[in-house]
NUVO-718858 format. One record per residue (C-alpha): x, z, y; residue in one letter. Coordinates in steps of 0.05 Angstrom, whole numbers, plus 32768, in hexadecimal, padded with zeros to 4 digits. Layout:
N
XZYa;...
This chain:
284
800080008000x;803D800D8031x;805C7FCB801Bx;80187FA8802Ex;80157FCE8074x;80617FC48087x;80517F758073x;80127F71809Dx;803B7F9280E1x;80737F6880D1x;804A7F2780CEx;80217F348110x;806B7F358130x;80847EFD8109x;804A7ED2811Ax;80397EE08169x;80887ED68177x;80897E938153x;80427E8A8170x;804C7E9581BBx;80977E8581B8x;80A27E4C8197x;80D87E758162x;80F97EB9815Bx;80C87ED9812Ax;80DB7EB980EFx;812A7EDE80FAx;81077F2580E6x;80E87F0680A6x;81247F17807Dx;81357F588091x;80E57F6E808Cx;80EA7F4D8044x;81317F6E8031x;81287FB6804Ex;80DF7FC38055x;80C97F9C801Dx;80FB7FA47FE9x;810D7F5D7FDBx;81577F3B7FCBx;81727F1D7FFBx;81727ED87FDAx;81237EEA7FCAx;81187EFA8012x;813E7EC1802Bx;81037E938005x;80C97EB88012x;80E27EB6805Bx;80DC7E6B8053x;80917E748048x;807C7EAB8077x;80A77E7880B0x;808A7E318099x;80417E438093x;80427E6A80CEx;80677E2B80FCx;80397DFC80D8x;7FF77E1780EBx;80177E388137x;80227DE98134x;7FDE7DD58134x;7FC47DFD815Ex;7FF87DF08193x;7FED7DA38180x;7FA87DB08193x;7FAF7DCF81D1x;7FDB7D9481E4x;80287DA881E8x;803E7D8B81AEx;80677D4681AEx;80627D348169x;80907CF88165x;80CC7D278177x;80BE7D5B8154x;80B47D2D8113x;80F87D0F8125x;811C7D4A812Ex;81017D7780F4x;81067D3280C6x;81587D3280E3x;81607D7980D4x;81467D788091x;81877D62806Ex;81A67D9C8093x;816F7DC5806Bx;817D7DAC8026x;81CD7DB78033x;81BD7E008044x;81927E0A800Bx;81B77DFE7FD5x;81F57E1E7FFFx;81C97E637FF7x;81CA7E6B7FAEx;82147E5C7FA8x;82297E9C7FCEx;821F7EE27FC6x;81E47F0C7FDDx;82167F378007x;82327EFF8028x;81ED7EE48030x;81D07F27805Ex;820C7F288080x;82147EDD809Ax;81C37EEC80ACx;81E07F2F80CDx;820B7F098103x;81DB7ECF8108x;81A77F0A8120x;81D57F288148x;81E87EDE8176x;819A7ED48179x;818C7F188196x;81C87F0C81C3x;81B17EC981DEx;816C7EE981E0x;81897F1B8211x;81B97EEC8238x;81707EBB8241x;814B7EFF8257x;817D7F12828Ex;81817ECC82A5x;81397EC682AEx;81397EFC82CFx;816E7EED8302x;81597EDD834Dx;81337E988358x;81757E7A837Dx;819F7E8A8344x;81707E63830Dx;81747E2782E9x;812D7E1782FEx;80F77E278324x;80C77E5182F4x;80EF7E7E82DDx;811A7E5B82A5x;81617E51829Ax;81577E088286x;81577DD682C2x;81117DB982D6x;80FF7D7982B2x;80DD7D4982C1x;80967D41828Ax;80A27D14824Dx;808D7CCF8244x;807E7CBB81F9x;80A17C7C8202x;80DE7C98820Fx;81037C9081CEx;81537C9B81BAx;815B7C65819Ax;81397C1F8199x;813B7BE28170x;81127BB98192x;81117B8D81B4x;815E7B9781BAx;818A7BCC81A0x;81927C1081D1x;81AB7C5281C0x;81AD7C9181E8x;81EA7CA581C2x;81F87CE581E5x;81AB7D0381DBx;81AE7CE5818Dx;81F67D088185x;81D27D46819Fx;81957D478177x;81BA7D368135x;81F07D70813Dx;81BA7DA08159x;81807D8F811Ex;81B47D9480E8x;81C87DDB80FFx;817F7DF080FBx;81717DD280BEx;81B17DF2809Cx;81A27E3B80BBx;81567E3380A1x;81737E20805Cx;81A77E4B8053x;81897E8B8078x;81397E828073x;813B7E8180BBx;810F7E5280DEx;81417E3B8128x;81107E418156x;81447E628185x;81747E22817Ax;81347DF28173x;81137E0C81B6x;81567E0381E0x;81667DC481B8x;81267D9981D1x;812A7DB48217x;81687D908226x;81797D5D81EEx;812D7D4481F8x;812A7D588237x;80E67D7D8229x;80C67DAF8255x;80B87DF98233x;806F7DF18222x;80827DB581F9x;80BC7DCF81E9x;80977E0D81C3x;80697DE781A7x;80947DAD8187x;80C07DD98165x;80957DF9813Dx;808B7DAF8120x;80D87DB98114x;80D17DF980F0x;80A17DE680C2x;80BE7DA6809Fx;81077DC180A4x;80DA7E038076x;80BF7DD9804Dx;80F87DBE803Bx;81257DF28030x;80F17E148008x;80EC7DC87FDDx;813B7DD67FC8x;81307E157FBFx;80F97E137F90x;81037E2E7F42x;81507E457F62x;81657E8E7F60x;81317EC57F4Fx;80E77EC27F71x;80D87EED7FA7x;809A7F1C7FA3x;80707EE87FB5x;802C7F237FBAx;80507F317FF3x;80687EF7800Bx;80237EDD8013x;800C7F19803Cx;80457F148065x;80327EC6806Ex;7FEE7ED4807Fx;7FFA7F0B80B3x;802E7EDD80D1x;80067E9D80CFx;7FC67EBF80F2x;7FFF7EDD811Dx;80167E968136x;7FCC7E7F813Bx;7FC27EB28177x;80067EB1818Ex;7FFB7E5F819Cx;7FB87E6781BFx;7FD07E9D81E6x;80147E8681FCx;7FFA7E67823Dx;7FD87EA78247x;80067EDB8231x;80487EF0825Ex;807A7ED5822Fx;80AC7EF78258x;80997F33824Ax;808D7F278206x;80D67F0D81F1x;80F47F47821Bx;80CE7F7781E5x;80E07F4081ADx;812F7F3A81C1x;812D7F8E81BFx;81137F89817Cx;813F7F528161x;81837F7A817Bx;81747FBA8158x;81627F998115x;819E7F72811Fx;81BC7FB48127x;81A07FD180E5x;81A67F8E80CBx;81F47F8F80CFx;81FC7FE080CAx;81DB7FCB8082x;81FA7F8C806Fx;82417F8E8087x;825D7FC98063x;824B7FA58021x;828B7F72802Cx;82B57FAC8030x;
């Protein structure tokens, strides 16, 4: 009954961050699946790949829906990064479990920092920003659909720079989601902002198209490898998180999002904290 409770709280948090945020949510999955709900961390590490792709797959939807999603790039960019996801994949099984938590112990640990470095920059005075609203990307200007990377017709052109970008960027994500369970919305986010050149609310809303094939895939290479999470709990987890990201989407041009990823970035340091306190000592 405490294992069901932890895995409901866990999801609401997991979901409204991925929801409202675009990403974030799905780097607590593992820990909540390792030290609250008693799983391996190779079983956590695929569970993690459910609770994160169902949850950006419907968030997805309903941010489709409300309009700011670009689904082209998002398809492009998630279908780019999942080679990156298969590489990762089958990378996980191959090393141990306590080099596993501890390579997802720093990767928590640079999130929460660049979650902190984005929260003090946003909160920097208006001269000193990037933009105008309060972010520390530039302004740009709103997307055109026909504004593509590379053409074929009717002659050969190539934004080489933006394609070099997006390939580098996408395989990163997809080899973190493989190899960790993680889902990259905190690379994805950044990553379409200024290799796209797409403003936030698209921005949030498009990667969650990311997240969910570069999941799915990771979770496709994964499958009958290693030892099954518990997947009772897995599914609870999934369903807290995916109602979670339902009402985190509507709500994000509601909400104060800065408020809510200064509370999110507190909470993502100190598990990072326990996190590595946990997992570090164990490559002693």
């Amino acid at each position: 009954m405490l294992d069901l409770l932890l895995a409901v709280a866990a999801g609401g948090l997991i979901g409204l961050s991925m929801g409202a945020l675009g990403g974030g949510g799905s780097i607590l999955a593992v820990p909540v699946l390792v030290y609250a709900l008693g799983q391996s961390p190779v079983q956590a590490t695929t569970g993690s790949l459910v609770v994160v792709g169902v949850t950006a797959l419907i968030g997805a939807v309903t941010a489709h829906r409300a309009g700011n999603v670009l689904l082209g790039r998002g398809l492009t960019f998630g279908l780019v990064a999942i080679g990156g996801a298969a590489v990762g994949a089958k990378a996980s099984v191959l090393v141990s479990e306590a080099v596993l938590l501890a390579a997802f112990a720093v990767l928590m640990l640079v999130v929460g920092g660049m979650m902190a470095v984005r929260q003090v920059r946003a909160h920097r005075p208006a001269g000193d920003q990037g933009s105008d609203d309060g972010s520390e990307f530039p302004r740009v200007p709103r997307p055109t659909l026909d504004d593509p990377i590379i053409t074929f017709s009717p002659t050969f052109t190539c934004q080489c720079p933006r394609a070099l970008k997006v390939l580098v960027t996408a395989t990163v994500v997809g080899l973190l989601t493989g190899f960790l369970g993680v889902g990259g919305g905190f690379l994805v986010v950044p990553a379409l902002l200024l290799a796209l050149a797409l403003p936030m609310e698209y921005a949030t809303g498009t990667s969650l198209v990311v997240i969910a094939l570069t999941s799915a895939a990771a979770l496709a290479v994964r499958a009958g490898v290693g030892s099954a999470p518990d997947w009772g709990l897995v599914l609870a987890l999934t369903a807290v998180s995916a109602l979670g990201g339902f009402l985190g989407a509507r709500l994000a041009d509601r909400i104060d999002t800065n408020r809510l990823s200064a509370a999110f970035t507190v909470l993502v340091l100190a598990v990072a904290v326990y996190t590595a306190a946990r997992a570090l000592p164990a490559l002693v």
